[in-house]
C-alpha positions in Angstrom: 72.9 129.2 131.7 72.0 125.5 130.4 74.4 126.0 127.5 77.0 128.2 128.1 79.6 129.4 125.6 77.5 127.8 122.5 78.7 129.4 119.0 75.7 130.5 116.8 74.9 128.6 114.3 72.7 127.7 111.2 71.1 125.9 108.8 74.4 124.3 106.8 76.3 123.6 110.5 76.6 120.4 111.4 78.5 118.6 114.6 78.5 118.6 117.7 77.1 121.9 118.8 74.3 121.0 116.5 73.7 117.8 118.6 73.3 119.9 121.2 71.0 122.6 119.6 68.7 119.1 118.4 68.8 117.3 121.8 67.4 120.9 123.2 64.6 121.3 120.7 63.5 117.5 121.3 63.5 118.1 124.8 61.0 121.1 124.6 59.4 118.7 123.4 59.7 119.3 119.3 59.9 115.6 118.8 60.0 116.0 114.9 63.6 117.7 115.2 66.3 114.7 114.5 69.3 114.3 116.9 71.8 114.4 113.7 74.3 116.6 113.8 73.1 118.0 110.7 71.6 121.4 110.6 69.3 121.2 107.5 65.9 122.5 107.0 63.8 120.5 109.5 66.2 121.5 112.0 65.7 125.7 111.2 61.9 125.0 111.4 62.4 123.3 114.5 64.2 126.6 115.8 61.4 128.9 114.4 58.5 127.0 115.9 60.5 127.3 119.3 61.6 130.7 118.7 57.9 131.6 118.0 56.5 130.7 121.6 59.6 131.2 123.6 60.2 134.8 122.4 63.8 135.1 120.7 63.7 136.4 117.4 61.9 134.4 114.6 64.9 134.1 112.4 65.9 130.0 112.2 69.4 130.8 113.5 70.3 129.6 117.1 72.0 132.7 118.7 73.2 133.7 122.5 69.5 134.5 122.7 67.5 130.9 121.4 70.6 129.4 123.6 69.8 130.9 126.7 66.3 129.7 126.1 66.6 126.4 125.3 66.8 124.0 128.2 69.9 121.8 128.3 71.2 120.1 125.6 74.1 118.2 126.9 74.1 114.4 126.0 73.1 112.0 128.2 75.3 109.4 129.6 76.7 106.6 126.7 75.0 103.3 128.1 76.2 99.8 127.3 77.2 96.4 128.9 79.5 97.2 131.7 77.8 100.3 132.9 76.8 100.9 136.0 74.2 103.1 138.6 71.2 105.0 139.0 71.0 105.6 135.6 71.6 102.2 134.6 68.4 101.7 137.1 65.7 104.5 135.6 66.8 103.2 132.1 66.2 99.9 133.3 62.9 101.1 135.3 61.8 102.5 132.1 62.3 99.4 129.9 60.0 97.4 132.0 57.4 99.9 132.1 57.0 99.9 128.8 57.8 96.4 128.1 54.4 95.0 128.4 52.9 97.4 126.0 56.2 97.9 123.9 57.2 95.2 121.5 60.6 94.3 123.5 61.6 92.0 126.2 61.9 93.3 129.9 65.6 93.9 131.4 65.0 91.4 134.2 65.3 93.3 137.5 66.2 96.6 137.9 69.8 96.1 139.6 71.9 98.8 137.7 74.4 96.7 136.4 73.7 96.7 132.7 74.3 93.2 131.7 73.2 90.7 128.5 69.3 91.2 129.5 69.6 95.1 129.8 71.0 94.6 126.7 68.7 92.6 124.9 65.8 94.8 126.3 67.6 97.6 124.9 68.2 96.0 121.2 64.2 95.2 121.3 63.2 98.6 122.7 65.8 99.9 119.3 64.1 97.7 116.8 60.9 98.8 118.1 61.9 102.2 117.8 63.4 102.5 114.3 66.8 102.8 115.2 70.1 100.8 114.8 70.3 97.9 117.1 73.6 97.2 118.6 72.6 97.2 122.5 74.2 100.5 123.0 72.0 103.7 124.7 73.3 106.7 122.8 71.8 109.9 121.2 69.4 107.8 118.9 68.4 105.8 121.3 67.4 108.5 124.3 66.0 110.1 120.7 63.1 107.6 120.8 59.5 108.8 120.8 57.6 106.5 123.0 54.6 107.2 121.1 51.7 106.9 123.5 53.2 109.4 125.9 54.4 112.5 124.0 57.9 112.0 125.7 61.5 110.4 124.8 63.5 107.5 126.6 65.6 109.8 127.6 62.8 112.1 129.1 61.1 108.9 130.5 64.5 108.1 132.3 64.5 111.7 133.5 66.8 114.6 132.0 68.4 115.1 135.6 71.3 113.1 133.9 72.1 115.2 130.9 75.6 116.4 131.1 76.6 120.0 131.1 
């Protein structure tokens, strides 16, 4: 199982099993679902239109049963200046493929070593995207539609590095 030993919840819940529910739902892909932490009403619809093709009960509320059929939900990795690897690479892969028809500068070569032109690819690509620039990949950044494509950063950079 994906997402073992997740407690039920429900519209009202919030934290970090909520995260978890959201990052799930985006990656199905319901990209209308926000990674928030806050289990309100575009959240529960989110879980109904899933629960609808996937098979679990139709009832909003993410259960032993919606869990086992979500695919993972663990975060991926916190990226920021210092950080280092093959992750560090596909984010940096994925920031110059989409720099020429994105509206951010390109990281420079992709080396893994996330340094000052990682991170001012990454404050552009956040700009671009909507979302708090401060050079940092977290939830709201892997969050980020890239519009043309029907897919996320994070899905872009490949969900092989979602943690358990």
């Amino acid at each position: 199982m994906v997402n073992p030993g997740q407690p039920t919840i429900r519209r009202g819940d919030t934290g970090a099993t909520v995260l978890r529910a959201q990052r799930a739902l985006r990656r199905t892909p319901d990209l209308s679902v926000d990674v928030d932490g806050d289990f309100g009403p575009d959240t529960e619809a989110g879980v109904k239109r899933f629960q609808e093709g996937a098979g679990p009960t139709v009832d909003g509320i993410v259960g032993d049963e919606t869990w086992e059929a979500l695919p993972n939900g663990g975060p991926m990795p916190l990226l920021q200046t210092g950080s280092k690897g093959e992750v560090v690479r596909d984010l940096q892969e994925a920031l110059i493929a989409g720099a020429d028809s994105g509206d951010w500068p390109s990281p420079g070569e992709a080396d893994g070593d996330f340094g000052t032109g990682t991170r001012e690819s990454v404050e552009g690509f956040q700009n671009w995207g909507g979302v708090d620039s401060d050079g940092i990949v977290g939830d709201k950044t892997w969050a980020v539609p890239l519009h043309a494509t029907n897919s996320t950063l994070e899905t872009a950079v490949g969900l092989d590095w979602a943690e358990e």
